[in-house]
N, C-alpha and C positions, 0 to 999 in steps of 0.2 A: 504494500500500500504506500503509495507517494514515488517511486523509484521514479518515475520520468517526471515529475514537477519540476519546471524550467523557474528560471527566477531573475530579474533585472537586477542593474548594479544596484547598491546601495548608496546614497548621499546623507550626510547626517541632516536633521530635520528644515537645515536653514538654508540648504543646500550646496552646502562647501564638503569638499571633500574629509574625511571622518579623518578626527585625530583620535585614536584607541591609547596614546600615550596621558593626554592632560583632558579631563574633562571639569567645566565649570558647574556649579549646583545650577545656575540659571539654566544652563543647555539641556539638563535632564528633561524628556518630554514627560507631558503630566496627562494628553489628554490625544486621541487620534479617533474621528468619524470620517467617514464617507458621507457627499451628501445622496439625493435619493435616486440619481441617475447612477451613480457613481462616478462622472465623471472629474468631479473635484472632490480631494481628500483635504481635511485641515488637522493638522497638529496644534496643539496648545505645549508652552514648559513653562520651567519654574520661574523662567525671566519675566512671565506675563506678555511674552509675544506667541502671538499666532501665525502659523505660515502657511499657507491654499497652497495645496501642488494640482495641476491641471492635467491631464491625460490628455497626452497627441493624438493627432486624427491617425487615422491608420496610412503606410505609408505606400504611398503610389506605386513603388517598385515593387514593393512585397504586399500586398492586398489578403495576405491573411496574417502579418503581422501583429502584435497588439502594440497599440500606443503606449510609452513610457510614461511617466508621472513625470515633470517639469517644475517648478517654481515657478507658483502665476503671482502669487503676493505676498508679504509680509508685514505685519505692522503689529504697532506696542497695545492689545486691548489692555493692561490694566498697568498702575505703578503700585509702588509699595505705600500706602499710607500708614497714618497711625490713629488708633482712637484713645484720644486724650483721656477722653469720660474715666474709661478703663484703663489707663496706661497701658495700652495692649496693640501690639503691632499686628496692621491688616496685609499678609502676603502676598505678593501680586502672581502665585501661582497660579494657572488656569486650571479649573480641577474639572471641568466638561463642555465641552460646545457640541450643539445641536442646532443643523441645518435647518431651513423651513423649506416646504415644499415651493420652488420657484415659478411663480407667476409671471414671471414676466420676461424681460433680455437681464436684470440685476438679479443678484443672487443675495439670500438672506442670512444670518445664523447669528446665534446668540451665544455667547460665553460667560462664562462666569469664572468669579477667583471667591476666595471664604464669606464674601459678604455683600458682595454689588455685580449685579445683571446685566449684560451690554446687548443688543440689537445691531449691526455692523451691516452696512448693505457693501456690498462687492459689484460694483460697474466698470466696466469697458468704455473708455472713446477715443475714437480714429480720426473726430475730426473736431475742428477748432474755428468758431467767431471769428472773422474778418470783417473790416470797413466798418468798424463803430464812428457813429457821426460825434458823438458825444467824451471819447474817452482816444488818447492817442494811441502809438504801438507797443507804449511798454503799460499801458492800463490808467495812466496817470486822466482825470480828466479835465478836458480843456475846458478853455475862459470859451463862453458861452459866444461874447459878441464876436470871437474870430472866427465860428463857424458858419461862413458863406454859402453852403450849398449841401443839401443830402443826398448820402447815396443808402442804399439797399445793403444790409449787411450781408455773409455767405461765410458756406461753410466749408472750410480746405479739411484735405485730408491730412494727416498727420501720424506718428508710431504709435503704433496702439500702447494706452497708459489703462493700468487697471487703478481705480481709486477704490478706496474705502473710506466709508465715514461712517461714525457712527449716529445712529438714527434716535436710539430710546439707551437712557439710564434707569432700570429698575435700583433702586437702591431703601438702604433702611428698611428694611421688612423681616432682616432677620439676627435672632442673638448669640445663632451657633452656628456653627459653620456649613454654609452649604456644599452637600454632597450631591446632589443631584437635580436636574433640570428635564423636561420632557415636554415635549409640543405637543397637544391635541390634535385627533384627527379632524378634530373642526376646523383647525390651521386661525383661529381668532383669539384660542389661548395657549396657555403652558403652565405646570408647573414647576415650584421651585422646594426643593427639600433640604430641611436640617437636621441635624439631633436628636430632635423633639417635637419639629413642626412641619405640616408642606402647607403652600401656599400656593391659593388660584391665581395666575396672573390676565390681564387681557394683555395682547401684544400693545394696542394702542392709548395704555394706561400707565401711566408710570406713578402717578402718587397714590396709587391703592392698590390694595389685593385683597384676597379672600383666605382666610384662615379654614383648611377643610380640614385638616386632622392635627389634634394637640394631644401629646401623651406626657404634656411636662405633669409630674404631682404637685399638690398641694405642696407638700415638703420632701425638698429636694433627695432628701435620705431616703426616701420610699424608691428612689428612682431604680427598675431592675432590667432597662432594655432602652434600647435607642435606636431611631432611625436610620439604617445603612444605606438603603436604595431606593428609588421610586420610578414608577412607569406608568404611561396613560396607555392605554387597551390600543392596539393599530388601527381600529376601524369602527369601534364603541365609544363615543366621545365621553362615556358618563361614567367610564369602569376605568381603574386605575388600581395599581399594586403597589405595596411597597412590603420590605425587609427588614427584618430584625436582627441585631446583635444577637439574640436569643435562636437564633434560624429560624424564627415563624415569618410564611408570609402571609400579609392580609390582603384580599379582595374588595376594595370598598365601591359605591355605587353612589353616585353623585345624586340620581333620584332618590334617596331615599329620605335624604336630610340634608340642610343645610353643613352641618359637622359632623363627617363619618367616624367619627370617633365608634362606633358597631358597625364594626365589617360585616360583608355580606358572606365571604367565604374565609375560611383560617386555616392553609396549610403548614402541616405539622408532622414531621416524624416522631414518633413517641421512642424514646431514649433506652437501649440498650441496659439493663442496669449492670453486668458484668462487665459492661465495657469502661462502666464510667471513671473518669482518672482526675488530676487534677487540671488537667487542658482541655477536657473535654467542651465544657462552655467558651472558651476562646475559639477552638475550632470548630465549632458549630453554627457562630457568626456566619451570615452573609453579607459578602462583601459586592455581589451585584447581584440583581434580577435582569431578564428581559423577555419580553413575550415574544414568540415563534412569531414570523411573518404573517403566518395563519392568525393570531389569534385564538388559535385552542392550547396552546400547550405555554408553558414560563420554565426561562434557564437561570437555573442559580448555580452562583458559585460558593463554597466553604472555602476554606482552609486545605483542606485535603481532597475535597470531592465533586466533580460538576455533576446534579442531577436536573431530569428535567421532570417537569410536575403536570398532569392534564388538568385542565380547568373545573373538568367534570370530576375529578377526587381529591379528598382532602385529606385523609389519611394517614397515604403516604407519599413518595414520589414514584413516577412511572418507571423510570429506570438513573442508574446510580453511577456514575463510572468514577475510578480510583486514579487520580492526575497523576500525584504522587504518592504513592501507601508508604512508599519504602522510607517517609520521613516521620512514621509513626515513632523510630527508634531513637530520632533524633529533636523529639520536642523538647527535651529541656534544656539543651542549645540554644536551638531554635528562639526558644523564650529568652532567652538571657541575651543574645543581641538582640532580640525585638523583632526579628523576623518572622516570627508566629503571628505579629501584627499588618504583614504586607496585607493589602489587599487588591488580590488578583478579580481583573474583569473576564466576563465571556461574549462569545457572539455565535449567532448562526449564519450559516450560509443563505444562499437566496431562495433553497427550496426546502431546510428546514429539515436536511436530512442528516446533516452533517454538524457537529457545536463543535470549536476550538477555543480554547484557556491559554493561559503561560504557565512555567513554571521556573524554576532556579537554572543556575547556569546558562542561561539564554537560549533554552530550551522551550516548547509550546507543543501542546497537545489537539489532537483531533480523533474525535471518536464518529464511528460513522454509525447512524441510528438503527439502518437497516442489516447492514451484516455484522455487524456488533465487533467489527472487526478498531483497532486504535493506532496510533503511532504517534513516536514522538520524534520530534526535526528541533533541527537547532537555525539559529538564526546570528547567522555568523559572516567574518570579511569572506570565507572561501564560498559559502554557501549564496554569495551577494552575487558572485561573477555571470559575467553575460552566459548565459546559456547552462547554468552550471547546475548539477542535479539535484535532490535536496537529498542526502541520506537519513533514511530514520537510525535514532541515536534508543541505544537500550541502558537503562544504568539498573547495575547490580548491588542487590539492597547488601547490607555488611554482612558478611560470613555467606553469601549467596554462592557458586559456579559461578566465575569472570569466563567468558566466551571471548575471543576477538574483539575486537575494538567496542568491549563494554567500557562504562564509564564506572566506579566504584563509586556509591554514595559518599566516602567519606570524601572524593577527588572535586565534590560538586562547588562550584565558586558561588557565595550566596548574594554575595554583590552584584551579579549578572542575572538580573529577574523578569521576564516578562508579564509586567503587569497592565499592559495595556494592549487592546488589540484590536482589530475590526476588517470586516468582513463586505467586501462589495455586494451592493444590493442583488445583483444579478447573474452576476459572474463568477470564476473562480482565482478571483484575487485577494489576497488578503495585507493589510498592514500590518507590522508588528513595532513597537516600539522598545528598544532595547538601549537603557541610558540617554544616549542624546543620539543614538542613530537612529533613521526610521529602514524598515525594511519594507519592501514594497515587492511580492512574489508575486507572478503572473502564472497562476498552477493553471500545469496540463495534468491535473489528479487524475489517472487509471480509474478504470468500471468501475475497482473494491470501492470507491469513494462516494459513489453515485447512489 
């Protein structure tokens, strides 16, 4: 499974060739979607800049070629501020941006860093104002009594300039850090999620929102779970999910009440009790949800395990797969540098047959639904090269048979994480973010895949 997966070069996210020797905490990428064509990918890092890379038209000479991903723009969405109130510094990381579905020749998307909402429209122009009667060549404008005579202004062509600007600041609305953003398939709202609270936004509102779910207590000491994730349904504008530190997810229903504070549906796996250790509530956190293309099924990820959940059970999960098992041996490590706290995203591919995670070492996994077959690929400078094949990588839990070029858990670098990932809407491309590189494969995935 994966043997003939082809794969383009790699540029790190800003699109300068990758230095693996020095990297800056700013250049770490924090956030990579696709939007709904797939033809433009955006990265978010820790600098608080965002970079659109654009997919070439296919090329004339080779007409079954796929277009490479390019740098179409880059600019600063957020700085680092501070909030006085609190003596507490606001990061200008980008912790998720979400596309809007494109109405028009401009393109839309929204970002966020821990505490403020941006709107960012992305436009093209090839041509430029000429013969203003009122203003001279460098824009400055004239004394009124020297203009003698009018002409007709016009529009020359010129290099094409992508601009951005931003359109809406949502800001103040929230007191814990937002983890999560989601557009409606109404395309007129979105939410935003923190800690404790998510909030309705309209896109064309910016000094209010709607407070739909509050789980802060009365007294803070009561508190025994927090918000990790949230999502609005694909094609139900009124059904929306969200993730607990606890691993419950809840199902909530916008018709039912103004504040869903009572979910409609509560999935839950009920707890092992021979299993249970002292990490077991850490890694039973969910660190993402997302609902299938379809809309019948939702992917979470834990700590150790990608499951995916039907809509129609609440139980348990539909089916369970093990990312990394072999780091069951290695949790109290893990905890003591704080790596038991990563928190890995997932995605599905375009027809919902396939989920892919990250995992350590700059490793990422793919589990395929139907032949329940998995593989793990690494994302790496050799596995970047033009044409270059992906090998799946095996690693050998401790005291396991080392075969051939197994990897040894203990050999695993934990600094090297794929926690970020995404999946072309339609196609079999995927992103991966690895540090401040973005990797960008153009998979020819074999049947086993399909």
């Amino acid at each position: 499974m994966g043997e003939d997966t082809d794969s383009t070069p790699t540029l790190n996210h800003r699109g300068f060739l990758p230095d693996h020797n020095y990297v800056t905490e700013a250049d770490i990428i924090s956030t990579v979607e696709f939007n709904h064509t797939g033809e433009l990918l955006a990265t978010g890092d820790k600098g608080g800049r965002v970079v659109i890379f654009q997919r070439e038209p296919e090329s004339q000479t080779e007409p079954f070629s796929q277009g490479e991903y390019n740098v179409y723009s880059t600019f600063q969405s957020h700085e680092p501020e501070f909030d006085y109130l609190k003596s507490l510094e606001i990061e200008e990381k980008i912790n998720k941006i979400r596309w809007l579905p494109q109405q028009n020749a401009a393109h839309f998307l929204l970002s966020t860093n821990d505490k403020t909402i941006k709107l960012w429209k992305v436009s093209e122009r090839d041509k430029r104002p000429e013969g203003y009667n009122l203003k001279d060549e460098e824009g400055r404008i004239k004394d009124i009594s020297t203009v003698t005579s009018l002409q007709v202004p016009v529009l020359k062509p010129m290099d094409l300039m992508v601009e951005v600007t931003p359109r809406r600041v949502f800001a103040n609305a929230h007191t814990y850090h937002i983890n999560s953003i989601s557009v409606n398939s109404d395309y007129e709202t979105y939410m935003s999620a923190d800690d404790l609270r998510i909030n309705l936004w309209h896109l064309d509102i910016t000094d209010r929102s709607f407070n739909i779910v509050d789980i802060k207590p009365a007294n803070m000491e009561d508190l025994t779970e927090v918000i990790t994730a949230a999502e609005f349904h694909p094609h139900h504008c009124n059904l929306f999910v969200y993730s607990s530190s606890k691993g419950t997810l809840r199902l909530c229903d916008m018709r039912e009440a103004a504040l869903c504070d009572k979910h409609s549906k509560l999935f839950e796996e009920p707890e092992d009790p021979s299993a249970r250790s002292f990490f077991s509530e850490i890694i039973s956190s969910v660190s993402d949800v997302k609902f299938s293309h379809s809309g019948r099924y939702l992917l979470t990820r834990d700590y150790l395990t990608a499951k995916v959940w039907d809509l129609n059970m609440e139980s348990k999960p539909l089916e369970t797969y093990q990312v990394h098992d072999y780091l069951r041996s290695k949790l109290c490590s893990l905890y003591e540098n704080d790596c038991i706290f990563d928190k890995f995203e997932c995605a599905w591919n375009g027809s919902d047959s396939v989920i892919m995670t990250g995992a350590y070492n700059n490793f990422f996994r793919m589990f395929d639904r139907n032949t329940k077959r998995d593989v793990t690929l690494e994302a790496s400078r050799e596995s970047s090269k033009p044409r270059a094949v992906l090998k799946p990588r095996r690693v050998c839990a401790a005291g396991g048979k080392r075969r051939k070029d197994d990897i040894s858990v203990d050999s695993l670098d934990f600094t090297k994480k794929i926690l970020h990932t995404a999946w072309h809407p339609n196609e079999n491309i995927i992103a991966i973010a690895a540090t401040n590189n973005l990797y960008i494969f153009q998979d020819k995935l074999n049947s086993e895949m399909h």
